[in-house]
C-alpha positions as CSV (number, residue, x, y, z in Angstrom):
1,X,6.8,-69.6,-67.1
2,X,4.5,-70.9,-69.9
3,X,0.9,-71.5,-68.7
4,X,1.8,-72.3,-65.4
5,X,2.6,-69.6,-62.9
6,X,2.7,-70.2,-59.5
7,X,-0.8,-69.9,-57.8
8,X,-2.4,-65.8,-57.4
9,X,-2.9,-65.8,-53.6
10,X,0.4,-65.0,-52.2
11,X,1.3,-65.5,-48.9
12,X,2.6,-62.3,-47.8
13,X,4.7,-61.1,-44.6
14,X,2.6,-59.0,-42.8
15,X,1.3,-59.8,-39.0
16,X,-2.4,-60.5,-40.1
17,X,-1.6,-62.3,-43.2
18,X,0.5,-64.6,-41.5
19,X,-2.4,-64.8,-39.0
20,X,-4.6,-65.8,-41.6
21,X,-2.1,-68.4,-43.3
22,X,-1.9,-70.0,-40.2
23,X,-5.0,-70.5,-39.4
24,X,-5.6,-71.5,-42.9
25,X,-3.5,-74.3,-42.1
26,X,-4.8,-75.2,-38.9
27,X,-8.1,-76.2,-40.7
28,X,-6.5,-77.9,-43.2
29,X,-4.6,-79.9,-41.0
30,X,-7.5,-80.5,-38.5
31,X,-9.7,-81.2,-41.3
32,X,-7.2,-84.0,-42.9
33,X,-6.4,-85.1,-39.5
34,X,-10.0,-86.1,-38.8
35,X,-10.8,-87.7,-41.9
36,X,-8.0,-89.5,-42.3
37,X,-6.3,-90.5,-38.9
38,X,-3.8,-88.4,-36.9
39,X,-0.9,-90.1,-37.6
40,X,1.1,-88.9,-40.4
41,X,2.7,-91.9,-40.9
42,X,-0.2,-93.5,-41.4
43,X,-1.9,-90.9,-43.2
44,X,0.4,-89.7,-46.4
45,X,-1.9,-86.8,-46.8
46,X,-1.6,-85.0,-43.6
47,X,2.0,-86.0,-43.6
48,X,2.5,-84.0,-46.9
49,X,0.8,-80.7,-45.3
50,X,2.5,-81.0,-42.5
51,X,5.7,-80.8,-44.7
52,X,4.2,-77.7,-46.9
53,X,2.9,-75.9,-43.9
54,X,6.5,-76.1,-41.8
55,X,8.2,-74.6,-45.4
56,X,5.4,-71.7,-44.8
57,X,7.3,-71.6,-41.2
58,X,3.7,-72.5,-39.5
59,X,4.8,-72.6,-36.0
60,X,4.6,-76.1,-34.2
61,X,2.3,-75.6,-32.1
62,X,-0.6,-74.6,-34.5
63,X,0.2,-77.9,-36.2
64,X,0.5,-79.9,-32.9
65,X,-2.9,-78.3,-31.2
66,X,-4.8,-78.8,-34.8
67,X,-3.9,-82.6,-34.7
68,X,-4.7,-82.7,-31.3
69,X,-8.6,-81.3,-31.4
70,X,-8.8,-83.9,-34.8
71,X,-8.4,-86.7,-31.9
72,X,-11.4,-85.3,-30.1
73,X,-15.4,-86.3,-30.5
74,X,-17.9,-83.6,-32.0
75,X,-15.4,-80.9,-33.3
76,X,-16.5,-79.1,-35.8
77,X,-16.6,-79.9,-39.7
78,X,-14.9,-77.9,-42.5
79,X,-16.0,-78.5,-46.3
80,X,-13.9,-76.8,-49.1
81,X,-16.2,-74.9,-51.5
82,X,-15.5,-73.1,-54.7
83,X,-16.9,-70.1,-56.3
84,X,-16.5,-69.0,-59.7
85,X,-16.8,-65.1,-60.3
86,X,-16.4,-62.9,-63.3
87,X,-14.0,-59.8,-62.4
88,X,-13.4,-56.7,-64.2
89,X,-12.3,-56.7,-68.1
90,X,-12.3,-60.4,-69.4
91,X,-10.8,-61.6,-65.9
92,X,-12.4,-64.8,-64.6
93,X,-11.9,-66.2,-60.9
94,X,-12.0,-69.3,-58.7
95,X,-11.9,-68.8,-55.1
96,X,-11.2,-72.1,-52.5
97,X,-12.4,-71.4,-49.7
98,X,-12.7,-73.8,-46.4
99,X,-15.8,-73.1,-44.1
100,X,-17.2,-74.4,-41.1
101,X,-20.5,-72.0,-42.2
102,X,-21.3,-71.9,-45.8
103,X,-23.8,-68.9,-45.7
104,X,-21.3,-66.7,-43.9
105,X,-18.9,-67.2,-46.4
106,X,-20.4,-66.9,-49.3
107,X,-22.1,-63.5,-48.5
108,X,-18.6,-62.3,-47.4
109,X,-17.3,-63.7,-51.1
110,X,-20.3,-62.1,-52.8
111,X,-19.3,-58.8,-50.7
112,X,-16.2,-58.7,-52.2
113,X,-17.5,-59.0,-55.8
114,X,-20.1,-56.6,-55.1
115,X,-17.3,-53.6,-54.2
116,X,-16.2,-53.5,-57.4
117,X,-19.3,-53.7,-59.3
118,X,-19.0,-57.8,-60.5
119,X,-20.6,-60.3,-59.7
120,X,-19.9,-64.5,-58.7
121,X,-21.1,-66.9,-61.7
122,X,-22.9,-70.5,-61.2
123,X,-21.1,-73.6,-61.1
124,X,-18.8,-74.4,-64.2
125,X,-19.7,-70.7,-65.3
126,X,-15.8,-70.6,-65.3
127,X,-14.3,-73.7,-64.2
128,X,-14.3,-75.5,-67.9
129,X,-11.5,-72.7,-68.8
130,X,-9.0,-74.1,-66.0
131,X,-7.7,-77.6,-65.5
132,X,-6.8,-78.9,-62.2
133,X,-3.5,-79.9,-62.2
134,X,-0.8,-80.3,-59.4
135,X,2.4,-78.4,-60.2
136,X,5.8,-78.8,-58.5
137,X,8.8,-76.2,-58.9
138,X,12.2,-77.1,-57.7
139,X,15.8,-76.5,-59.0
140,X,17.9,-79.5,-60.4
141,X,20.2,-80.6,-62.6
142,X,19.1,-84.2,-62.9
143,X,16.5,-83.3,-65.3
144,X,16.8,-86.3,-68.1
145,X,16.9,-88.8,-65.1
146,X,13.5,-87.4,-63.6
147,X,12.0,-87.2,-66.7
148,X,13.1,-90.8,-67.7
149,X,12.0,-92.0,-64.0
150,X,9.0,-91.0,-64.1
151,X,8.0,-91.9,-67.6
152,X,9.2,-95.7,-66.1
153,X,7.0,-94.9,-62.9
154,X,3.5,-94.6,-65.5
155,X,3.2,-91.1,-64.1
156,X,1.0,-89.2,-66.3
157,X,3.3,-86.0,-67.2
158,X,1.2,-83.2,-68.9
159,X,4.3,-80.6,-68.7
160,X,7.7,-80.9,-68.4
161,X,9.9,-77.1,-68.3
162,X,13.4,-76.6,-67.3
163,X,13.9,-72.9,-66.8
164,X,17.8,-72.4,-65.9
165,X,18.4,-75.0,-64.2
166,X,14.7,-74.6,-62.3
167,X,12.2,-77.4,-63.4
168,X,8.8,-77.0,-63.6
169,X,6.2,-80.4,-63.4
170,X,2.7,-80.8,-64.0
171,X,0.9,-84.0,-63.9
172,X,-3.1,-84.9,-62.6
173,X,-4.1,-84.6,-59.1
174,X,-4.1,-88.5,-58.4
175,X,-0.4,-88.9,-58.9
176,X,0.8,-85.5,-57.2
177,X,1.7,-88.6,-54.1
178,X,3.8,-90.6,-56.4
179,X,5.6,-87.4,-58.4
180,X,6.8,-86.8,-54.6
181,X,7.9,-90.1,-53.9
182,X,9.9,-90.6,-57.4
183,X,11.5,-86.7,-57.3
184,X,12.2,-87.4,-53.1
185,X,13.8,-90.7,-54.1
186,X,16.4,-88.6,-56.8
187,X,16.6,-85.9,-55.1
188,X,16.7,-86.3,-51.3
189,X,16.9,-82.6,-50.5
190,X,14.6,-81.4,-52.9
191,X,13.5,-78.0,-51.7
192,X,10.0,-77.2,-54.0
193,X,9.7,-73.9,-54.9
194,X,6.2,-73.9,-55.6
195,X,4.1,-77.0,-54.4
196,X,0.3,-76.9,-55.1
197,X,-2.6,-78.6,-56.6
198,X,-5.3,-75.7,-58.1
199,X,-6.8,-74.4,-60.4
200,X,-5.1,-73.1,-63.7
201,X,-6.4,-70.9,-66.9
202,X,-6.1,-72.5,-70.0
203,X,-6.0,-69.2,-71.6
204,X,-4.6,-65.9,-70.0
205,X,-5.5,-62.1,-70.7
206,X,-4.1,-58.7,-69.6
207,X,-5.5,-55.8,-68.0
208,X,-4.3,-52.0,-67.9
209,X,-5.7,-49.2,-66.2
210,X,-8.9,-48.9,-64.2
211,X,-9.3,-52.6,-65.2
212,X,-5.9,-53.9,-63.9
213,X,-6.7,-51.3,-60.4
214,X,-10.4,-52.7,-60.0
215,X,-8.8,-56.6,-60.2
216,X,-6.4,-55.8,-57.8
217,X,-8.8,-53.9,-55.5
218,X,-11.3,-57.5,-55.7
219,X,-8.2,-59.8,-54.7
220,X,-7.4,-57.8,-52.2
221,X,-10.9,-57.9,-50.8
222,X,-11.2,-61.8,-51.0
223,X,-8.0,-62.1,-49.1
224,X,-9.2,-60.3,-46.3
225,X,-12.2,-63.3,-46.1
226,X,-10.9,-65.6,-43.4
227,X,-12.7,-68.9,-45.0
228,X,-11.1,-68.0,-48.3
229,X,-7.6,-70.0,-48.9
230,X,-6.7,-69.9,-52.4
231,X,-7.6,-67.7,-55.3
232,X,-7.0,-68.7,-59.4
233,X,-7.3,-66.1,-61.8
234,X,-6.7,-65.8,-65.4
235,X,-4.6,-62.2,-65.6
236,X,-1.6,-62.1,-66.6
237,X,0.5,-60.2,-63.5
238,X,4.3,-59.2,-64.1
C-alpha cells in the first residue's frame, strides 16, 4: 500500500455505527446542499456525495429528507473543524469533525484524549506531518491509458500504484472533480474502492503492547463522538 492506506475511521456494520454514518451523511449532504444549491446537477459537489453515500448504502430517504431541510430558511449551520492530538507512543492524530456546537464537541474530543492519559495539540501541532491529498482506489486494467489521459488532462498526479490489477491515485484536492470525470469517462463502471479526500502521514510508526491497546482504546472513544466524522492517524495497523 505504500504511504497511502485507506483512511483509519472505518465504517463498520453494527446498528449504532451505521446510525452514526448516516447521520454523518445527512450533515454532510444538508450542509453541501445549503451552500451550494440542491440540485445535484447543478451542484457537482453534492452530486459526488450523493454517489459516495449510496455506495455506503445510506438509505434514500436520509438523503432525500437532508436535501429537503437545505431548501428551508433558518436551519441550522454545520462547520467542519479539526483537531490535532498527540496519542500514546509517537502516534499523532487528526480528527474531522462536523458540528452545529463547537464547545460541545470539543470537550467530548478532549474527553476522549483525557481517558487515556493524552492530550489534543494546537493548530499545525501535527498537521505539517500530513498532506491533504485526495486518493481514489479502484481495479482496472487500463492502467497506461489513465495514466497517459490524465497526464494530457494537466492533472497534477503525485502517486500513481498498481497493486494486482488494483490502482491506486493520488492527486491535490482541487482536481479530485476532474480525476473523476477523466477515470468515469474510461472507465464507465468504475466501482472506487476507496474514495476520500483526508488527511495522510508523511511518515508512519508502529506500536506494540500497552501502546498499540491505549491507541486503540482513544479511536474507539472518538468514534463514539457523534460530531466526529473522520480520524487520520499515523500508526501503522495490519
Amino acid at each position: 500500500m505504500g504511504r497511502f492506506p485507506n483512511i483509519a475511521a472505518s465504517k463498520a456494520k453494527t446498528g449504532a455505527q451505521k446510525a452514526k454514518l448516516y447521520s454523518s451523511f445527512a450533515k454532510e449532504i444538508y450542509q453541501t446542499a445549503k451552500n451550494g444549491g440542491t440540485d445535484p446537477n447543478g451542484n457537482l459537489n453534492l452530486r459526488r456525495l450523493i454517489e459516495k453515500a449510496k455506495k455506503e448504502q445510506v438509505p434514500s430517504d436520509v438523503i432525500n429528507r437532508a436535501i429537503e431541510k437545505a431548501k428551508k430558511t433558518g436551519a441550522e449551520d454545520y462547520q467542519v473543524i479539526l483537531y490535532e492530538g498527540f496519542g500514546p507512543g509517537a502516534s499523532t492524530l487528526i480528527i474531522r469533525t462536523m458540528t452545529d456546537n463547537v464547545n460541545r464537541t470539543v470537550a467530548e474530543v478532549r474527553t476522549a484524549f483525557n481517558k487515556v492519559h493524552k492530550s489534543l495539540g494546537v493548530t499545525n501541532s501535527v498537521s505539517y506531518n500530513y498532506d491533504y491529498l485526495t486518493l481514489v482506489r479502484f481495479k482496472s486494467d487500463k492502467e497506461e491509458e489513465i495514466f497517459n489521459t490524465l497526464l494530457e488532462q494537466g492533472i497534477d498526479i503525485i502517486d500513481f500504484e498498481n497493486e494486482e490489477g488494483t490502482l491506486i491515485i493520488t492527486c491535490p484536492p482541487n482536481y479530485q472533480h476532474k480525476l473523476k470525470d477523466v477515470l468515469e469517462t474510461i472507465e464507465p463502471n468504475i466501482d472506487y474502492l476507496v474514495d476520500e479526500t483526508g488527511y495522510y502521514a508523511k511518515d508512519k510508526v508502529t506500536l506494540a503492547n500497552e501502546e498499540l491497546e491505549e491507541f486503540q482504546k482513544l479511536i474507539r472513544f472518538l468514534e463514539d463522538v457523534e460530531d466526529v466524522t473522520d480520524i487520520y492517524h499515523n500508526v501503522e495497523l495490519n
